[in-house]
Legacy VTK file of the C-alpha trace (Angstrom):
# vtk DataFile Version 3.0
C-alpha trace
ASCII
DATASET POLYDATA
POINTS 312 float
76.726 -7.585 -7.930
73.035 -6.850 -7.006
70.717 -6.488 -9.428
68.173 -3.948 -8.539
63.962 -4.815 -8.522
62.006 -2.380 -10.921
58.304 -2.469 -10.632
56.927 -3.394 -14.236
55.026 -0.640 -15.791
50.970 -1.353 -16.401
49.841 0.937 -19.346
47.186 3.027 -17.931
44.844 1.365 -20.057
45.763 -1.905 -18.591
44.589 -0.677 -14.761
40.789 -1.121 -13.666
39.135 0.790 -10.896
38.744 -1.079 -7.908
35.081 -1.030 -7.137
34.666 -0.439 -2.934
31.898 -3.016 -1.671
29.301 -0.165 -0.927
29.220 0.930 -4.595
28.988 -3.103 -5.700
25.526 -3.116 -3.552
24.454 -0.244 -4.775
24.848 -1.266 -8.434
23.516 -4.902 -7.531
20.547 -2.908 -6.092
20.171 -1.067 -9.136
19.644 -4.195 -11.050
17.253 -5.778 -8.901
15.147 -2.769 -8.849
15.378 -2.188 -12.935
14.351 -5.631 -12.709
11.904 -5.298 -10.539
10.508 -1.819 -12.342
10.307 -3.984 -15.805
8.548 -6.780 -13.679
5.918 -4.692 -12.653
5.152 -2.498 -16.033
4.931 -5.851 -17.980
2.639 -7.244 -15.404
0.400 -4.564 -15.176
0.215 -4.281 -18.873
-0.855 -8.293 -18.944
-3.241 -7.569 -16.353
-4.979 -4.979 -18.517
-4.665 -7.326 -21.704
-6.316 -10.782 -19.528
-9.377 -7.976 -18.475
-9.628 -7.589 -22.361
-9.613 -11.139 -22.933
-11.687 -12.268 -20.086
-14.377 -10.247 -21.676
-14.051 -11.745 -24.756
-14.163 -15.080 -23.696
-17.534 -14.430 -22.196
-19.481 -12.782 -19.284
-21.078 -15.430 -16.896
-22.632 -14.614 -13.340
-20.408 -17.485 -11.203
-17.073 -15.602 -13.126
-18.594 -12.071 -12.153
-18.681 -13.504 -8.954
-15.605 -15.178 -8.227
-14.095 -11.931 -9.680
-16.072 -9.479 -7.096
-15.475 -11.742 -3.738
-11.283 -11.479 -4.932
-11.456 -7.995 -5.452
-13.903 -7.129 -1.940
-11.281 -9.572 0.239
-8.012 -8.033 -1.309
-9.330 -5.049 -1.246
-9.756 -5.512 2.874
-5.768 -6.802 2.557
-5.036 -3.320 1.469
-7.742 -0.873 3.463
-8.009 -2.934 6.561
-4.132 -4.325 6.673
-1.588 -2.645 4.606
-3.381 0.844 5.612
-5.133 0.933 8.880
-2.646 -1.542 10.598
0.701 -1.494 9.149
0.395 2.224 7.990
-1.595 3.863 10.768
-1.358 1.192 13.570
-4.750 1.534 14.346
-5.321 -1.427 16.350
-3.613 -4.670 17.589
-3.536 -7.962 17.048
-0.632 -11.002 18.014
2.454 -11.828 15.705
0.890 -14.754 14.419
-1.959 -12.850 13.068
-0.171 -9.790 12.234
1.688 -12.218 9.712
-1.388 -14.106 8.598
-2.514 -10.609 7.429
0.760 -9.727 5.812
-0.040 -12.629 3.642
-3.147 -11.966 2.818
-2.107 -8.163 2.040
0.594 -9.237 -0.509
-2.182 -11.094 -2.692
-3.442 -7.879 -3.743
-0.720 -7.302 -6.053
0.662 -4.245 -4.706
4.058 -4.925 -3.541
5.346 -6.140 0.117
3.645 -4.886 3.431
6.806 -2.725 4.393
7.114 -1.141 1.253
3.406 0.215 0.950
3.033 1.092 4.551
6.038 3.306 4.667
5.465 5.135 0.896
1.952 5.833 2.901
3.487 7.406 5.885
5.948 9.596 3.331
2.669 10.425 1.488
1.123 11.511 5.219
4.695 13.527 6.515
4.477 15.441 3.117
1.186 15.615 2.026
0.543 17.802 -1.260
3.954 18.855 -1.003
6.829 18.262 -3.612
8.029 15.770 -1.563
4.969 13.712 -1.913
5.285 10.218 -3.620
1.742 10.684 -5.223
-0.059 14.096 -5.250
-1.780 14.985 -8.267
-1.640 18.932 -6.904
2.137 18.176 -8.229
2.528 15.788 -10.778
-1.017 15.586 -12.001
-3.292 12.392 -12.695
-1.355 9.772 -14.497
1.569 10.211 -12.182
-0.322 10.306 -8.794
-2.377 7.383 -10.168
-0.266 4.601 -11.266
2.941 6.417 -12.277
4.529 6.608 -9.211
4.074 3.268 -8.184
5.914 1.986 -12.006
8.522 5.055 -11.405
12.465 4.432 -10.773
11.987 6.867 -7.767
10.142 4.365 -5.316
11.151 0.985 -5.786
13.146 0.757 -2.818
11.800 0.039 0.784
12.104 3.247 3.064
13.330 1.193 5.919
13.432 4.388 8.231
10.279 5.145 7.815
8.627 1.276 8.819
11.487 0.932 11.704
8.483 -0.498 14.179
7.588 -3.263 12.062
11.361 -4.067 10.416
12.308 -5.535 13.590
9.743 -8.591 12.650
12.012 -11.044 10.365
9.223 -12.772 8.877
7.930 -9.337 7.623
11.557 -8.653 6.205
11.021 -11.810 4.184
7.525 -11.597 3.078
8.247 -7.703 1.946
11.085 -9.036 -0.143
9.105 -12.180 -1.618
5.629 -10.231 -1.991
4.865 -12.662 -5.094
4.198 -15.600 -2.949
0.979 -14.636 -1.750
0.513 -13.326 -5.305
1.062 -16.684 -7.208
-0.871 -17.874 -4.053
-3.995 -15.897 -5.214
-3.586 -17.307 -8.812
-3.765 -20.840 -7.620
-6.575 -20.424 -5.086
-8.307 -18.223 -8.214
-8.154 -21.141 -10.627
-8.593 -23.817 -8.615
-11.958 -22.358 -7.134
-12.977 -20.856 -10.956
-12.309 -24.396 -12.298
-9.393 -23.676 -14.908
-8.207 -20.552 -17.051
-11.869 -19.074 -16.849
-11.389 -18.988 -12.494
-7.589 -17.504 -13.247
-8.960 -14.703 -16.103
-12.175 -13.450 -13.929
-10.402 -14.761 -9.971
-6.889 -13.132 -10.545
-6.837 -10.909 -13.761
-10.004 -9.116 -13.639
-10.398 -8.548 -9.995
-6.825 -6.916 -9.880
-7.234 -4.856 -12.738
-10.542 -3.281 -10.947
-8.317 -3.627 -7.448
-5.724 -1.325 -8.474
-7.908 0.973 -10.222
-10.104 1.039 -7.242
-7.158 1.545 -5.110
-4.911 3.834 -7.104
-8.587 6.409 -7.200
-7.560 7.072 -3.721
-4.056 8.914 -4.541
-5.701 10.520 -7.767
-9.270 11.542 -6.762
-9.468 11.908 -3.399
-7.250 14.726 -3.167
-9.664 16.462 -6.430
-13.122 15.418 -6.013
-15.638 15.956 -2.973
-15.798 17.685 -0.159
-13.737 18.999 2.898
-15.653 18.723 6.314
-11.601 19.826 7.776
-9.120 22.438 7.098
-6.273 20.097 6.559
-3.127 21.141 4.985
-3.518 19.520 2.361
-5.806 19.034 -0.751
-7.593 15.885 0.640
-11.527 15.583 0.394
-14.325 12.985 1.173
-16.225 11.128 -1.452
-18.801 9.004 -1.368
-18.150 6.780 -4.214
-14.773 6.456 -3.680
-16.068 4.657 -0.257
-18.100 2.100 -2.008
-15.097 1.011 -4.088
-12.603 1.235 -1.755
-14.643 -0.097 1.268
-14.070 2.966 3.319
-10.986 4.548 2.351
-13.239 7.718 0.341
-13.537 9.595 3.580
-10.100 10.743 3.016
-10.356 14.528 4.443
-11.640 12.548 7.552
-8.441 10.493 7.646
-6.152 13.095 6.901
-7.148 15.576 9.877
-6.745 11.709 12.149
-4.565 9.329 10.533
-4.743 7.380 13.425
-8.271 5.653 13.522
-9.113 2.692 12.417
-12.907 4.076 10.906
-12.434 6.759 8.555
-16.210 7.111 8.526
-16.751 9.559 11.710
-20.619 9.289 11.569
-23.192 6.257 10.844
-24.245 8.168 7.832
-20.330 7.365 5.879
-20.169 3.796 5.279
-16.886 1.963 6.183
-17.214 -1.586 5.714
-13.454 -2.259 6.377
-14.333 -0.701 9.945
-17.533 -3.075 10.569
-15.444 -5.838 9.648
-12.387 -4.804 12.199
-15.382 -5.073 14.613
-16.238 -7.950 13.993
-12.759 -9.168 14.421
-12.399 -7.006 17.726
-15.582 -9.513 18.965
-13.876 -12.661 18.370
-10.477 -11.657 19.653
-8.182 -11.679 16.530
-7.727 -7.578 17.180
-7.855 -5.506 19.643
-7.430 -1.867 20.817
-9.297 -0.671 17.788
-9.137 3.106 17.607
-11.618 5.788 17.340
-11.257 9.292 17.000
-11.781 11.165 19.827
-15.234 13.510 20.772
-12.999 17.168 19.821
-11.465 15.539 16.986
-14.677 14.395 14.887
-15.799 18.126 16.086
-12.881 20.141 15.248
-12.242 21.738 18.229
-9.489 22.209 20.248
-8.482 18.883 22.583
-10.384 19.629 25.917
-7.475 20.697 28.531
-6.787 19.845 31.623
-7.781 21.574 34.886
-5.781 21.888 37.515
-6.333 21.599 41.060
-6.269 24.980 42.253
-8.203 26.171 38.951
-10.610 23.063 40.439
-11.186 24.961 43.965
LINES 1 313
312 0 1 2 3 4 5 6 7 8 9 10 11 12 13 14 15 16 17 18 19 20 21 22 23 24 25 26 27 28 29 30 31 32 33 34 35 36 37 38 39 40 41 42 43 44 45 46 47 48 49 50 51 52 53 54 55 56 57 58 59 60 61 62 63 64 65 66 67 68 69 70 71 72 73 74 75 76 77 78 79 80 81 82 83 84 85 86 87 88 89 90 91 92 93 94 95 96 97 98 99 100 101 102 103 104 105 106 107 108 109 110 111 112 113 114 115 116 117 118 119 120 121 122 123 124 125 126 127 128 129 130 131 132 133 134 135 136 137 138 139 140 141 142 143 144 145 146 147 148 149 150 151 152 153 154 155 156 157 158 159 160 161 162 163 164 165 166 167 168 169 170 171 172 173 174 175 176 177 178 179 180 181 182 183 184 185 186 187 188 189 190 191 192 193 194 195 196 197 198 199 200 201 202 203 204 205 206 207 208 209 210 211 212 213 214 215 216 217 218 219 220 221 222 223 224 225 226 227 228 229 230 231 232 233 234 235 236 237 238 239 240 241 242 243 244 245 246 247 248 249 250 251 252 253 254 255 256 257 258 259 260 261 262 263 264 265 266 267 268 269 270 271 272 273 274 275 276 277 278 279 280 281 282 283 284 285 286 287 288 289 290 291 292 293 294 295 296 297 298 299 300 301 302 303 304 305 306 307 308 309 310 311
């Protein structure tokens, strides 16, 4: 006699949901970037106390110093490399360099070269629209200046949008580990300060005034100054702005041509992170800077074609 196989009965309560490998990433994703978001609010909120406490420790000219050359050569990493290069691709340079200024971009403290450059180009596609990642016409100044960038809504790298440079593995890497060249400026901060002094007024200071400087671009440019272009958007140029930012103030300029590498069209709007592209142009570590072209700076139409028989 054959004695018949019954499946045992699990209780309901006993059965878990099998979890499909797509949804496992996407929660291990979520953790890395809660992480990550918690990573950067306590960070910035050090950054701000250190400013405090450099202060307090005392003011002295070679600190003041050290603390202006780190913000004016980070400050290049973002205008002159994170923007005008791997943003805007407004001029060459070999893969050797192009990482070499990858590196020196991810000092500044403002996340991995992938990451910024294609937030930048969403903030170009949808400028001033809802869709924007930081226009204070929409969210107002707190968001546009620093909220965005803490926000849950743009941790992740919008690989579509940076497709051009993705294919570069080394890029891959250093957009993922962004805090080497980070820890990399602390070191090189208090070993040239001479101790916790060179780290305070090197590293903590010159960020602080480095984001701040930075950040004014998203909050004020599109508020204060003036509009030499009928863009369609909100954007304006500012004078002050371009002091701090080396450049980046003439921001109606750069949003009628996104593509130039000076976004001060006449010798009158200074652009120091143009004069020193130059200057790399002359000793060969770029190349192909771009300019805007004659109908562009002057609004008009681009000059068209003539045929051969309109010719005769």
């Amino acid at each position: 006699m054959t004695q018949s196989v019954v499946d045992p009965v699990v209780p309901a309560a006993n059965l878990a949901p099998v979890e499909s490998p797509a949804a496992a990433t996407d929660r291990q994703k979520g953790r890395e970037y809660g992480f990550s978001r918690w990573f950067n609010r306590i960070g910035i909120l050090l950054i701000h106390v250190g400013t405090v406490v450099a202060f307090v420790r005392g003011v002295h000219a070679r600190l003041v110093l050290l603390a202006v050359a780190f913000y004016f050569i980070r400050m290049f990493a973002v205008t002159g490399v994170y923007h005008r290069y791997f943003s805007h691709r407004s001029y060459k340079t070999s893969r050797v360099m192009q990482f070499l200024l990858a590196l020196l971009g991810t000092t500044a403290t403002q996340k991995g070269p992938l990451w910024w450059a294609a937030a930048h180009r969403i903030h170009h596609r949808y400028s001033d629209t809802p869709q924007d990642v930081h226009s204070p016409k929409q969210r107002g100044f707190w968001y546009s200046h620093v909220g965005w960038w803490l926000g849950k809504d743009h941790e992740e790298t919008h690989w579509k949008q940076i497709k051009d440079f993705a294919k570069y593995p080394e890029l891959v890497f250093l957009d993922k580990w962004h805090v080497i060249g980070v820890f990399a400026c602390m070191g090189a901060a208090t070993l040239i300060g001479g101790g916790f002094d060179g780290f305070l007024w090197g590293y903590v200071v010159s960020t602080c005034f480095l984001a701040h400087g930075t950040f004014t671009i998203n909050s004020l440019a599109h508020v204060f100054g003036s509009r030499r272009y009928e863009t369609t958007d909100t954007s304006r140029n500012n004078f002050w702005l371009a002091l701090i930012t080396m450049g980046e103030g003439w921001h109606n300029n750069h949003h009628h041509y996104m593509n130039s590498a000076n976004q001060g069209f006449f010798w009158w709007e200074i652009d120091v992170t143009y004069y020193i592209l130059k200057g790399m142009e002359k000793v060969g570590l770029v190349w192909d800077v771009k300019k805007p072209p004659r109908h562009i700076i002057e609004g008009t139409s681009a000059p068209r074609s003539v045929t051969t028989k309109e010719a005769a």
